[in-house]
C-alpha angles and dihedrals in degrees: 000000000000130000101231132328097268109060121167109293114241088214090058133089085196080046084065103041094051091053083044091065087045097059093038082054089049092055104048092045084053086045101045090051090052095045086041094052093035084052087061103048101102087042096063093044092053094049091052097042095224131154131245085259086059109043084046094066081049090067093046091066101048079055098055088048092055087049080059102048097043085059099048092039094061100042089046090039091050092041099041103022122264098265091066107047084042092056100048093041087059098053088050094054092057087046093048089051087056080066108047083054086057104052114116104183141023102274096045089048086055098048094046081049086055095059093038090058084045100051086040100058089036090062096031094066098038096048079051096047091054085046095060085044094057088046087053096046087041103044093221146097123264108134092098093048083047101061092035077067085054098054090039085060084048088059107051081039085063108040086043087051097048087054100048084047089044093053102047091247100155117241094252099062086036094056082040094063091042096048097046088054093046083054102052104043094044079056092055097058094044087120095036101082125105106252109281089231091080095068100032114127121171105191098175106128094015123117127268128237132201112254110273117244103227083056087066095039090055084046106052086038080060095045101069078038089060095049097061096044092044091049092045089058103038103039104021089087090043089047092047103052094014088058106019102024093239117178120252099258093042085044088067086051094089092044086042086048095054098045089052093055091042089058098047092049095049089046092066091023098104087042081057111047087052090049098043113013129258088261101054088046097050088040093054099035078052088057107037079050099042097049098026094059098043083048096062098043085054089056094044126186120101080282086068103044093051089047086056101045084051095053091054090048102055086041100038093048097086100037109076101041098041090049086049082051109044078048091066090044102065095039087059098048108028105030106027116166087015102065121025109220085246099057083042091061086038097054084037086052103036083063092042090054115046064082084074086040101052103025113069097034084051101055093039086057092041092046088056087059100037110005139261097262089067107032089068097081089075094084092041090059089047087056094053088041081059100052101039091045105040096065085058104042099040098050088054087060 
């Protein structure tokens, strides 16, 4: 299955800088879906009338569809290429957040929530597989650009989003406009991918091993990463207005502040990792997250909130690229021909983001007992569990 009959040419360092601006592309459109569904959060819950507890289970959903999606996208990935799956994928997010748009009651929210975390995995690992292609063919380093792209579209997602809110326009023309744009510009890069033979491996047949322990390592390392960044996301708006009555476009301040942070820390996050090491980078961001969000739910006020948000973001931005591509990686240099780079970064995902799966519900179900305030330093104690505990554990690898 190929995407046209001119794809980037591996020869070619145009080649490389076409499928650069596919995969970029691949990665704001990813971005902009999460920050525009993050935006409306507090929205839906409000239009449904439905309790943390229940919004919680929502989310839930949307994590078990991403479960889904991270599965069928390495195995597709490793059987058809990357960019196609990429490009298709794509095409099937915009349509997922249609439906969200269109869901009238609770189980048909939760259903539609179900396909969005699915679309959203299935894309997520394959943009990153053709990433980590790319990094192989080129010989340098981009994941962390990449996913800086991917905050930056998080961002816009966000402040877009907080002004739609803002301004009463109901969620269906929002995810409409959203949608339409997603459409068009994943059109635009349909001949810019690298071939999808680089990335092809079939494993039928072939024998298994069993899973590699510094997958699980990476994975677990991503997993206390991914609940800060999902329950930013998903409980920084409700925090905001739920706790300090913050307005809804002030409400989407603490999620804007993150993805900011989040883009400016994976834009000099490659620089980085060659300067200082990946460890040093993943044990101090743990720490600037860990004490810097705590920190700001201890202060309180809409000033505190945003202090903290900003704090996760600036630690948390490393974390989770470096670990996808140190994932291929390792599938490419220690376990050739047993375990394809896509179903590296998907074994590698599946464990960050249970994350994604366990962290908001819980914290919905928890800030119904103690308050959200104050259920948000579970992710802030995660953070510092991740950098006192990754220099330890990875050096023991």
């Amino acid at each position: 299955m190929q995407l046209s009959n001119t794809p980037a040419k591996v020869s070619d360092l145009k080649g490389y800088s076409r499928a650069r601006i596919a995969i970029t592309t691949a990665f704001i459109i990813n971005g902009s879906i999460a920050g525009t569904f993050y935006s409306r959060i507090a929205d839906i819950k409000e239009e449904f009338g439905i309790s943390n507890s229940a919004l919680g289970f929502a989310l839930l959903v949307v994590s078990i569809g991403v479960l889904v999606g991270l599965g069928f996208s390495g195995k597709q990935s490793a059987k058809r290429g990357s960019a196609p799956v990429t490009f298709y994928a794509t095409y099937a997010l915009g349509a997922s957040l249609l439906l969200v748009g269109a869901a009238n009651n609770y189980i048909t929210l939760c259903l539609t929530f179900l396909v969005l975390g699915a679309c959203l995995a299935t894309q997520d690992v394959a943009m990153n597989s053709h990433a980590i292609v790319l990094e192989h063919e080129a010989d340098k380093r981009y994941m962390s650009t990449f996913h800086a792209m991917f905050s930056l579209g998080a961002l816009g997602g966000g402040v877009v989003g907080g002004w739609f809110s803002q301004n009463n326009i109901s969620l269906m023309e929002h995810v409409a406009f959203v949608a339409m744009l997603v459409f068009l510009a994943n059109f635009s890069v349909r001949n810019m991918f690298l071939p999808a033979t680089l990335d092809q491996h079939p494993l039928e047949g072939k024998k298994k091993i069993k899973k590699p322990k510094l997958f699980l390592i990476v994975g677990l390392l991503g997993l206390c990463a991914a609940v800060g960044e999902g329950s930013a996301g998903d409980w920084g708006a409700i925090l905001a207005r739920d706790t300090f009555d913050a307005s809804p476009f002030v409400s989407t301040l603490p999620y804007i502040c993150f993805s900011a942070a989040m883009v400016i820390g994976r834009l000099f996050g490659d620089r980085a990792a060659s300067k200082y090491g990946p460890m040093n980078l993943i044990v101090g961001g743990g720490l600037i997250a860990g004490v810097g969000l705590a920190s700001g739910l201890l202060i309180g006020g809409i000033g505190g909130v945003i202090f903290g948000w900003l704090s996760a973001g600036i630690g948390l931005s490393i974390v989770i690229p470096m670990l996808f591509s140190q994932a291929g990686e390792i599938a490419k240099t220690r376990f050739e021909g047993q375990f394809a780079p896509s179903e590296g970064v998907a074994m590698v995902s599946g464990i960050a983001y249970f994350g994604f799966l366990v962290g908001p519900p819980t914290l919905g179900f928890l800030a119904d007992a103690i308050g959200l305030r104050w259920a948000m330093l579970v992710p802030a104690i995660l953070a510092l569990i991740m950098a006192f505990g990754s220099r330890p554990i990875l050096s023991n690898r």
